[in-house]
BALOBA-1460 file (C-alpha; in Angstrom, 3 decimals):
// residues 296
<rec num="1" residu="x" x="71.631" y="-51.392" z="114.668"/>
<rec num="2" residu="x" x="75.339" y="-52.118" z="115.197"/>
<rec num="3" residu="x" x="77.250" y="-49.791" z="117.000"/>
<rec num="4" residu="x" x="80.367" y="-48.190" z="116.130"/>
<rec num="5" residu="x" x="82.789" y="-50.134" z="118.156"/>
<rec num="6" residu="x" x="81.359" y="-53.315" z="116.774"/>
<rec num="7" residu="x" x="81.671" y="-52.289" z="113.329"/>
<rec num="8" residu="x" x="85.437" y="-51.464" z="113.904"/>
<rec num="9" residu="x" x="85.517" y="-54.744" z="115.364"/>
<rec num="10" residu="x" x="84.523" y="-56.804" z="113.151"/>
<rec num="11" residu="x" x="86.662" y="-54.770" z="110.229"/>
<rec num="12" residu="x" x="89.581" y="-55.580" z="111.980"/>
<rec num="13" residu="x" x="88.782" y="-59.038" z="112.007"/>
<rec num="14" residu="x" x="88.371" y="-59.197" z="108.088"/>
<rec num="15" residu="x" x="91.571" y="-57.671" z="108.051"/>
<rec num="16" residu="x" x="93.632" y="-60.037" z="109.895"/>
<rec num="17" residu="x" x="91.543" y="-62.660" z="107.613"/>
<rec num="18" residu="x" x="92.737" y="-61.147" z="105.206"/>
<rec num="19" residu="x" x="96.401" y="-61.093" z="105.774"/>
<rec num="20" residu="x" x="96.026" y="-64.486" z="107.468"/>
<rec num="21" residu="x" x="96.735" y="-67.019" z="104.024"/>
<rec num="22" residu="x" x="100.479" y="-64.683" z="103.166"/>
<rec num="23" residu="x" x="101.304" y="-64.712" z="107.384"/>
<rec num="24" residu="x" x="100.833" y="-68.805" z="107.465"/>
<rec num="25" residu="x" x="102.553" y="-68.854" z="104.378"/>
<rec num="26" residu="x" x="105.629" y="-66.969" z="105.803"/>
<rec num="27" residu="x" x="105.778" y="-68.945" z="109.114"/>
<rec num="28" residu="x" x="105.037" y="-72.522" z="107.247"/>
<rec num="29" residu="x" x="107.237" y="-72.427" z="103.893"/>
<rec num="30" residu="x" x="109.889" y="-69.313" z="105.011"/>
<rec num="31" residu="x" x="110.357" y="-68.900" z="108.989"/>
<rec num="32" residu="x" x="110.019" y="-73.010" z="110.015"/>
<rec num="33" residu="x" x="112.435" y="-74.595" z="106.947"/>
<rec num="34" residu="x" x="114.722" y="-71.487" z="107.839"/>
<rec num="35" residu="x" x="115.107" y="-72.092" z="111.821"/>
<rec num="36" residu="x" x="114.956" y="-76.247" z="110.896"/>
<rec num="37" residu="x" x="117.457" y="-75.872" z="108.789"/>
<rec num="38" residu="x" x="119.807" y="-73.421" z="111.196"/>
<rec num="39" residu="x" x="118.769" y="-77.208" z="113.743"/>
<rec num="40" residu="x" x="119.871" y="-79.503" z="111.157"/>
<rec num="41" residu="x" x="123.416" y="-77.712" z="110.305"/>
<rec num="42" residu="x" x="124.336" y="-78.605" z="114.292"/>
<rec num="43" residu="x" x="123.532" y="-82.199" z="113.724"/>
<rec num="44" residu="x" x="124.692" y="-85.038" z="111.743"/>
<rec num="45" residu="x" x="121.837" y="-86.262" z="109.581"/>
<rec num="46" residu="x" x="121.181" y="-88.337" z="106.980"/>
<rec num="47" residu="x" x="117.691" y="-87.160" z="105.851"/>
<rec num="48" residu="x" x="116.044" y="-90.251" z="106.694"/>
<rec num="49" residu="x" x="117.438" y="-91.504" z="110.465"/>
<rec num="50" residu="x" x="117.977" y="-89.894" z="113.865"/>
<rec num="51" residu="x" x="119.505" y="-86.115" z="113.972"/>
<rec num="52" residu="x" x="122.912" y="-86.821" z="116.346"/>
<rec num="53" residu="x" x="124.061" y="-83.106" z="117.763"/>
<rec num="54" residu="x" x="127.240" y="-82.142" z="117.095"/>
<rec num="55" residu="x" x="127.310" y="-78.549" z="117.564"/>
<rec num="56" residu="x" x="129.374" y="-76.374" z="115.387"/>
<rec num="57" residu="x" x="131.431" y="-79.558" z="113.819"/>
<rec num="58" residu="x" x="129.698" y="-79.138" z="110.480"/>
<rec num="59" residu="x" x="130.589" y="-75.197" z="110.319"/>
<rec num="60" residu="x" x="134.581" y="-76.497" z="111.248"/>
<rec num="61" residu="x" x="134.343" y="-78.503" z="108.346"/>
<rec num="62" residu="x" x="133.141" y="-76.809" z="105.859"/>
<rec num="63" residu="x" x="135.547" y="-73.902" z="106.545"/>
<rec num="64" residu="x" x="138.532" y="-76.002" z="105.487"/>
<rec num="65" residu="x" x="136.845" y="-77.786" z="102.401"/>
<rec num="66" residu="x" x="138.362" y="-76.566" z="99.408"/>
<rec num="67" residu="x" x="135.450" y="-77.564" z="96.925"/>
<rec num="68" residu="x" x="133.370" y="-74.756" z="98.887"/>
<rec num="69" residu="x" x="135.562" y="-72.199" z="98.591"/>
<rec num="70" residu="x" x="136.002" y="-73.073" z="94.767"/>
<rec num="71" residu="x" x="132.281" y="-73.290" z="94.786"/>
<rec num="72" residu="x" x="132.040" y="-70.036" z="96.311"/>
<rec num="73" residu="x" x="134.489" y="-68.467" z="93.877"/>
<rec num="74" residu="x" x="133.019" y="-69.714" z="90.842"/>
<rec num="75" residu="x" x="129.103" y="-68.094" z="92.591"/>
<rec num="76" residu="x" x="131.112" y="-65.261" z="92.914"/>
<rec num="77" residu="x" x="132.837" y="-64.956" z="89.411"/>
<rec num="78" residu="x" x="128.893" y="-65.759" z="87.687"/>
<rec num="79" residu="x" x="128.127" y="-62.425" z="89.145"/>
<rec num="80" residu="x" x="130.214" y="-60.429" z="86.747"/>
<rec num="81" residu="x" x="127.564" y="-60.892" z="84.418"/>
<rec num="82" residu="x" x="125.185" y="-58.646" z="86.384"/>
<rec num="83" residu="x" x="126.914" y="-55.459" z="85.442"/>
<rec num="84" residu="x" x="127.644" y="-56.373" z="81.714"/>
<rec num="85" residu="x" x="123.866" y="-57.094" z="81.527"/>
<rec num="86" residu="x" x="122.984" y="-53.734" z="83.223"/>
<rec num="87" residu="x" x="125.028" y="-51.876" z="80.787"/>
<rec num="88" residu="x" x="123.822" y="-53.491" z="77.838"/>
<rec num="89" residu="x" x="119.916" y="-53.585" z="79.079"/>
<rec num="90" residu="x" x="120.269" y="-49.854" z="79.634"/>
<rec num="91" residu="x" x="121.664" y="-49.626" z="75.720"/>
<rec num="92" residu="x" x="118.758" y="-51.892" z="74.479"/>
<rec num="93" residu="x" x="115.744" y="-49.530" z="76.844"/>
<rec num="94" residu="x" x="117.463" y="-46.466" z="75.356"/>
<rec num="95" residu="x" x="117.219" y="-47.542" z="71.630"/>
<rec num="96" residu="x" x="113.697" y="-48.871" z="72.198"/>
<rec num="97" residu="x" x="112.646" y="-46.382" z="73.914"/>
<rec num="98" residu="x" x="112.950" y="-43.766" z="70.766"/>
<rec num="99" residu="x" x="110.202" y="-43.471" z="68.120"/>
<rec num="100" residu="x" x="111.339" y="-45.652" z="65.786"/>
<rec num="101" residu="x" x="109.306" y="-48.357" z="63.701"/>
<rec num="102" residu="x" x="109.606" y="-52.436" z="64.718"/>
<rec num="103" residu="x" x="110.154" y="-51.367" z="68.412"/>
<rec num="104" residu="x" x="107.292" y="-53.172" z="70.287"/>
<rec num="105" residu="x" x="108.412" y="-56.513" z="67.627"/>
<rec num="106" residu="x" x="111.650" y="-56.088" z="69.095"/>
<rec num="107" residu="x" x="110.503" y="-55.501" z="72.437"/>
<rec num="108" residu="x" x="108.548" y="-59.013" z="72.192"/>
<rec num="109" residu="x" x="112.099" y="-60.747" z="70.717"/>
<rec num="110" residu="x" x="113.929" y="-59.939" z="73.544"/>
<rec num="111" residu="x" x="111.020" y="-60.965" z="75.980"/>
<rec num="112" residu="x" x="110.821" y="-64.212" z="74.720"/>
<rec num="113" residu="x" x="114.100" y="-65.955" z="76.762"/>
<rec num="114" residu="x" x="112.717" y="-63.978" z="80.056"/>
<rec num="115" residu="x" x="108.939" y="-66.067" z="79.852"/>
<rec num="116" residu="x" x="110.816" y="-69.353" z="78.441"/>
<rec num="117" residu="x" x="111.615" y="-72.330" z="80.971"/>
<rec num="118" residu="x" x="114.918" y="-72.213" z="81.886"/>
<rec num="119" residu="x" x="115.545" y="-75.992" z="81.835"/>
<rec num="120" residu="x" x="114.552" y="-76.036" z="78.095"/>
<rec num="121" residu="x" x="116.960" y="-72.500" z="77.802"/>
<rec num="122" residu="x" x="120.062" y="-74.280" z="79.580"/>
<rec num="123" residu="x" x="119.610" y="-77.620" z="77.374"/>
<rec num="124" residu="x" x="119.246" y="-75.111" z="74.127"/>
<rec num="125" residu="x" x="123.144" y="-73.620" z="75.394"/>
<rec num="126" residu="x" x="124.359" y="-76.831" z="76.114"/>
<rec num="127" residu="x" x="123.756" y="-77.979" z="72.449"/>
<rec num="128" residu="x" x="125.393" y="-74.710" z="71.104"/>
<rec num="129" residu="x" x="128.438" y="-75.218" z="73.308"/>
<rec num="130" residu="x" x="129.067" y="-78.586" z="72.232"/>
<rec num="131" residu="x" x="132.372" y="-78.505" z="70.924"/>
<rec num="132" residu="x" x="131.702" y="-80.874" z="67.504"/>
<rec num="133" residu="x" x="128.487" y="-79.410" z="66.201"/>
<rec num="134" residu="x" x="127.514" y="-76.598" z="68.469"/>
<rec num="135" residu="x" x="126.213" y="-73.268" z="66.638"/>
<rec num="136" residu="x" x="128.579" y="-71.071" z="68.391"/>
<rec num="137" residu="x" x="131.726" y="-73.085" z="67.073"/>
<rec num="138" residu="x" x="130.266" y="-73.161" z="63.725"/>
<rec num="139" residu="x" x="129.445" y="-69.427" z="63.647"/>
<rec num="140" residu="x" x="133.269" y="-69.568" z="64.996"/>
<rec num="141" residu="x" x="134.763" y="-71.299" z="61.779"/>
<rec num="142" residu="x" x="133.295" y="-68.792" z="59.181"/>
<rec num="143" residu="x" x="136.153" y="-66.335" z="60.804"/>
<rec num="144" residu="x" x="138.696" y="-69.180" z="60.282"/>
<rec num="145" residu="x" x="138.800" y="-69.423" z="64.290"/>
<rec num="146" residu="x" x="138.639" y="-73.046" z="66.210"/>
<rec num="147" residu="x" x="136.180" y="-72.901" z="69.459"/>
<rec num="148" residu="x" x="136.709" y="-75.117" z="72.223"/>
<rec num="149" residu="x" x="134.598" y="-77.403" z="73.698"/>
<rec num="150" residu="x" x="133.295" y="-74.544" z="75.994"/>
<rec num="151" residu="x" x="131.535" y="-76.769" z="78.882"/>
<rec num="152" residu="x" x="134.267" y="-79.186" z="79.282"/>
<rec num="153" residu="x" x="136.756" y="-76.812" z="79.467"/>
<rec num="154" residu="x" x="137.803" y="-74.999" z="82.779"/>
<rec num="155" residu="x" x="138.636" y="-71.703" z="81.372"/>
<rec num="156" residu="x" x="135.999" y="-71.679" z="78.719"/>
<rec num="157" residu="x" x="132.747" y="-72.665" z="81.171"/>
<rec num="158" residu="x" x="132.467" y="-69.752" z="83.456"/>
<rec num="159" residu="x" x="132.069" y="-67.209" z="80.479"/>
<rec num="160" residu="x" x="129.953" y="-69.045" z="78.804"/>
<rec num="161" residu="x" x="127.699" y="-69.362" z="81.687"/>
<rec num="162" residu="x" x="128.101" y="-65.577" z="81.692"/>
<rec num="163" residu="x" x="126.923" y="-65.096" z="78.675"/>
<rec num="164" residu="x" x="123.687" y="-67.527" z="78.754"/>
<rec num="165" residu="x" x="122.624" y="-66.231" z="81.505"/>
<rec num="166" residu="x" x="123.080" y="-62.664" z="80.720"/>
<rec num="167" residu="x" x="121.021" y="-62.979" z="77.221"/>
<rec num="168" residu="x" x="118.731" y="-65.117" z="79.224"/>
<rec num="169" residu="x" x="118.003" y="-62.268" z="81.688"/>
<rec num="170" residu="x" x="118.476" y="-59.161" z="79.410"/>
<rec num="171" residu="x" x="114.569" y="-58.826" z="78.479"/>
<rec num="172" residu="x" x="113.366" y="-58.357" z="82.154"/>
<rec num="173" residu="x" x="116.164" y="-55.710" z="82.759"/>
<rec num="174" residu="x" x="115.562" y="-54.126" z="79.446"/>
<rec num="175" residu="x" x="111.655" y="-53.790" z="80.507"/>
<rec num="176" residu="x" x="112.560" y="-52.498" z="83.566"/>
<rec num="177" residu="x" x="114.681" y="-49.980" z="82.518"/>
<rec num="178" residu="x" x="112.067" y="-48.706" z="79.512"/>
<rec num="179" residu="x" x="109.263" y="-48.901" z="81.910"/>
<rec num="180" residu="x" x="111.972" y="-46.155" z="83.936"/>
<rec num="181" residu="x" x="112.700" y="-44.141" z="80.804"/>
<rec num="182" residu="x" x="108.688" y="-43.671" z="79.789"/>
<rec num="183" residu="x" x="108.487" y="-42.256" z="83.489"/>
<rec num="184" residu="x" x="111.027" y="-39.103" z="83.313"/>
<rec num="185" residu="x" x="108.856" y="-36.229" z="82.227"/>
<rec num="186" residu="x" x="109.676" y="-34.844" z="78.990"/>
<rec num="187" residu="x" x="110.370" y="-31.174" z="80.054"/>
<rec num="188" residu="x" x="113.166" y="-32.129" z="81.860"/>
<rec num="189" residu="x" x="115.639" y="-32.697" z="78.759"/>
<rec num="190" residu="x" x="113.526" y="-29.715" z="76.607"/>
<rec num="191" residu="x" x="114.774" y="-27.635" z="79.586"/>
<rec num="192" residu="x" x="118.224" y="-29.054" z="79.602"/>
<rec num="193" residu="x" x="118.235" y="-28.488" z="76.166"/>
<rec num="194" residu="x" x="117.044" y="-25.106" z="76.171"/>
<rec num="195" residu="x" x="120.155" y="-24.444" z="78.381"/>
<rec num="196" residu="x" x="122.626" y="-26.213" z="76.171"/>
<rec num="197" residu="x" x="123.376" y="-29.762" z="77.107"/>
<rec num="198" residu="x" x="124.803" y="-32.158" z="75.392"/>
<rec num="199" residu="x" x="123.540" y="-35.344" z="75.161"/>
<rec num="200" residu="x" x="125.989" y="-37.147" z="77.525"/>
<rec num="201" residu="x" x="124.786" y="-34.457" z="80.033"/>
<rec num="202" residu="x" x="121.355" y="-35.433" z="79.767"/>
<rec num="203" residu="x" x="122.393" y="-38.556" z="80.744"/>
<rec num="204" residu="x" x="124.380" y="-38.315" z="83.116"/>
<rec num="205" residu="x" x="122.336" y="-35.474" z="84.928"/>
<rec num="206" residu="x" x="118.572" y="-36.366" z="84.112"/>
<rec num="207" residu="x" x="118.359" y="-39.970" z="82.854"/>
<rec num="208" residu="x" x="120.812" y="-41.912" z="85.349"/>
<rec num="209" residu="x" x="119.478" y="-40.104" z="88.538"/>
<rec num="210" residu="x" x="115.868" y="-41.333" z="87.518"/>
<rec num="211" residu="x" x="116.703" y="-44.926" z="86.625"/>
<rec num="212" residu="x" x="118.976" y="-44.777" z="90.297"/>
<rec num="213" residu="x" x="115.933" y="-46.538" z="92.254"/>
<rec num="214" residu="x" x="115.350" y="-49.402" z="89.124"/>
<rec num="215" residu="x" x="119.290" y="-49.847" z="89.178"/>
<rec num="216" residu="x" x="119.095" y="-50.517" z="92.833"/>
<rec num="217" residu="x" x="115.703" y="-52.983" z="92.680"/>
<rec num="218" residu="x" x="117.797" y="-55.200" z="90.196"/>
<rec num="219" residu="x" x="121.661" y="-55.213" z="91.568"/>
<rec num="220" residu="x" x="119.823" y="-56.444" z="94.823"/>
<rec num="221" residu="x" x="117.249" y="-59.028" z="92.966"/>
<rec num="222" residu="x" x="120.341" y="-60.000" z="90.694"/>
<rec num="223" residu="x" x="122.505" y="-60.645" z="93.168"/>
<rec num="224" residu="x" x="120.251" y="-62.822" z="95.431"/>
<rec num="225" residu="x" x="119.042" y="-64.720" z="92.542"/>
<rec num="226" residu="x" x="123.228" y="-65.163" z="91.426"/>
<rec num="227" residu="x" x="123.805" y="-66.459" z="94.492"/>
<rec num="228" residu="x" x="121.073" y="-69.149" z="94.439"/>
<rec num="229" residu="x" x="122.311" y="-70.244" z="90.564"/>
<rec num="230" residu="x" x="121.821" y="-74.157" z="90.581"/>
<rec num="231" residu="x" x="119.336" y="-75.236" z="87.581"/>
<rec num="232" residu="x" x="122.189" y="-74.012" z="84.622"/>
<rec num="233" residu="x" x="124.817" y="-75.546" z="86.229"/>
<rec num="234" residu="x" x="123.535" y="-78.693" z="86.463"/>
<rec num="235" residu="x" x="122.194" y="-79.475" z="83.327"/>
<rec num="236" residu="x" x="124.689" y="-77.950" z="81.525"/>
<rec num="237" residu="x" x="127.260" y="-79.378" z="83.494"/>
<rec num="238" residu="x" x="125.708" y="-82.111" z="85.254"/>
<rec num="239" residu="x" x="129.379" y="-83.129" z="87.279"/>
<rec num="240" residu="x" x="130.427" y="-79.486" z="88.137"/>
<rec num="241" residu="x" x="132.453" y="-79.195" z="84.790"/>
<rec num="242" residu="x" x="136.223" y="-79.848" z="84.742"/>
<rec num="243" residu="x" x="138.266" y="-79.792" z="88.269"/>
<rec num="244" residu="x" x="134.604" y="-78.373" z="89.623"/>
<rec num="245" residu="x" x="135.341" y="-75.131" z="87.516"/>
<rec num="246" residu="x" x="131.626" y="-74.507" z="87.230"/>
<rec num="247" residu="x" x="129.995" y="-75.609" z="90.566"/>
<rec num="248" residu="x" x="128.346" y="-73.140" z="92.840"/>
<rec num="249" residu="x" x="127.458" y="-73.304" z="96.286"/>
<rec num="250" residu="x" x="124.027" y="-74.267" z="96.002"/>
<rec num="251" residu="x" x="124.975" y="-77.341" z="93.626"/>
<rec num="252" residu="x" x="127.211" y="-77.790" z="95.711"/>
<rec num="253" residu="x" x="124.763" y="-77.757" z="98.572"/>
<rec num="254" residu="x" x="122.272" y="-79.978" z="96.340"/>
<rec num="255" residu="x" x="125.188" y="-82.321" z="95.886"/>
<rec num="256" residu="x" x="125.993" y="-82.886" z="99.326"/>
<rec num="257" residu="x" x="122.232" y="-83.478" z="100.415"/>
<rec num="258" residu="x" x="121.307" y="-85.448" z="97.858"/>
<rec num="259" residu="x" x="123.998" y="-86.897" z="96.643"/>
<rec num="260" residu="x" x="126.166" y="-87.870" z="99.887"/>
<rec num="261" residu="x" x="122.816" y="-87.999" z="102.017"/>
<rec num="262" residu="x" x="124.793" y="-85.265" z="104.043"/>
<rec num="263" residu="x" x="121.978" y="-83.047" z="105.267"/>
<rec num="264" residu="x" x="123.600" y="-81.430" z="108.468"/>
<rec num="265" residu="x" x="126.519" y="-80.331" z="106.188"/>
<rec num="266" residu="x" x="124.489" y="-79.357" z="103.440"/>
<rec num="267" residu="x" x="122.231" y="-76.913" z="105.539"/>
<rec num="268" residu="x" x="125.395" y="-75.099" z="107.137"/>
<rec num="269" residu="x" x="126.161" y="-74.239" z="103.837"/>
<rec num="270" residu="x" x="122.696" y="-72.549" z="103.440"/>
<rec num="271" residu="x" x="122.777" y="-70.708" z="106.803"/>
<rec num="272" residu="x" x="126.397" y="-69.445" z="105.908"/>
<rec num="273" residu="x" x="124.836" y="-68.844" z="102.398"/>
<rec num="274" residu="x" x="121.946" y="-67.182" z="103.801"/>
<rec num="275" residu="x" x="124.157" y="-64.657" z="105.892"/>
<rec num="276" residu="x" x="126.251" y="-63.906" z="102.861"/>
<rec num="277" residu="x" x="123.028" y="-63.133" z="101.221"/>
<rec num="278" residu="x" x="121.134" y="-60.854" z="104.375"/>
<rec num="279" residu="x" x="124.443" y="-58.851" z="104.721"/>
<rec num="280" residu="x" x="125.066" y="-58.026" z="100.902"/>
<rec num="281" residu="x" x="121.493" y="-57.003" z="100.673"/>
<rec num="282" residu="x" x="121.764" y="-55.167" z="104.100"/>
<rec num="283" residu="x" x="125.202" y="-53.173" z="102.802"/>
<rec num="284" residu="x" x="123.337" y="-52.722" z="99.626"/>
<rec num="285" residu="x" x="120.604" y="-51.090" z="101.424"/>
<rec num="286" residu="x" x="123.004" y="-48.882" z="103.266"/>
<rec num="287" residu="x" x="124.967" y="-47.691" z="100.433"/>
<rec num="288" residu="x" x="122.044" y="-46.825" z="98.680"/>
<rec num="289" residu="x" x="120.425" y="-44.424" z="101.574"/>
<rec num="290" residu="x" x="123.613" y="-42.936" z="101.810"/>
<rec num="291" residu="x" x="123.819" y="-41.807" z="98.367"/>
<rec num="292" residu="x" x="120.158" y="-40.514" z="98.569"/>
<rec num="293" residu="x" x="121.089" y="-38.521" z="101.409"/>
<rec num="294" residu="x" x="123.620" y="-37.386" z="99.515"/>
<rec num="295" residu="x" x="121.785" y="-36.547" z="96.617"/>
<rec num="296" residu="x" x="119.100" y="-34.411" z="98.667"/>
């Protein structure tokens, strides 16, 4: 008969078995590309030959190249959509989320862009953009206006980025934010109403306190995944789009590796991309425990 020290033993050891597949994949496909690529933006390297050192050169660099900054604008600009799809996700989950007939169908419909490949998605835009026969042009004329060629034009591409990407996302917010609703226990706005409130102070007091903690999970999510936006701007505009009015960091990162066969410059754009990312989501995390304090 075992004793109990064995037993605890060899539990232990089907626990670290157990963790063991998720820990090697950390340390093989997260911690080693992350510190090789920190290496490879101090060298000069063409992806293929010998790394040559040359410190903090690449960094120097890249903080006087104007297409980076315009790339980082333009990553930066993209993000307005994140709020306009917040607003109008919370709209949709608070519509659906009544008793009404045809809401799981519509619930479905506005799944459907979420679970659909986003290659096929940005090549479905592209073709209503296009400026002689695109659908959005021609829904355009039957108001007697004239759209613009909306891709190849440098004020016209960033919005409609905007807006493909904010229909393409609104689903999984939407689901989110119903999934939030269904949670808050009906008593609470029966009391509220018992004691008079109107239905903007429901809101504001019952329903946007609960959905707080969802709001939180997909600013962060939204903005990490914003800042890593590569696959619509290249197919929809393979080049950049006019004067690089469309490029974002990480095309512009893909460009530069793959493109110019400059890897050392390329990966100090993802460690200073990286850092922008760690200490948005670290002042994100802050301003959000604040607020909870302040709310207890």
């Amino acid at each position: 008969m075992e004793t109990k020290s064995n037993l605890y033993r060899k539990e232990r050891i089907y626990g670290y078995l157990f963790i063991l597949p998720p820990v090697l994949g950390l340390l093989i496909f997260t911690l080693f590309p992350v510190i090789y690529s920190f290496y490879g933006s101090l060298t000069d390297w063409d992806g293929l030959g010998q790394m040559s050192f040359v410190g903090l050169s690449n960094f120097k660099d890249l903080f006087s190249d104007d297409l980076f900054y315009k790339a980082a604008f333009n990553t930066i600009y993209l993000m307005i959509g994140i709020p306009i799809g917040l607003f109008l996700a919370l709209l949709l989950a608070l519509g659906l989320n009544r008793r009404i007939p045809g809401t799981t169908a519509f619930r479905v419909i506005y799944y459907v862009p979420v679970i659909s490949s986003l290659a096929a998605i940005s090549i479905l835009w592209n073709w209503a953009y296009n400026g002689d026969y695109g659908l959005v042009n021609q829904f355009l004329e039957l108001f007697g206006i004239k759209g613009p060629n909306w891709l190849a034009n440098k004020y016209t591409v960033k919005p409609a980025i905007i807006i493909m990407t904010v229909w393409k996302g609104l689903g999984y917010t939407m689901l989110l934010y119903l999934a939030a609703l269904q949670s808050i226990p009906r008593t609470y706005y029966e009391a509220a109403e018992l004691d008079g409130a109107t239905g903007f102070k429901s809101f504001r007091h019952i329903t946007w306190p609960m959905v707080k903690p969802v709001t939180f999970f997909i600013v962060v999510t939204s903005i990490i995944g914003g800042s890593q936006i590569f696959t619509e701007i290249n197919i929809m505009t393979s080049t950049g789009g006019t004067e690089y009015s469309s490029a974002s960091v990480v095309f512009y990162i893909w460009q530069k590796a793959f493109g110019n066969l400059q890897m050392g410059y390329a990966s100090a754009m993802a460690v200073v991309l990286g850092l922008f990312i760690f200490v948005i989501t670290l002042i994100q995390f802050k301003m959000n425990e604040k607020s909870s304090y302040e709310a207890d």
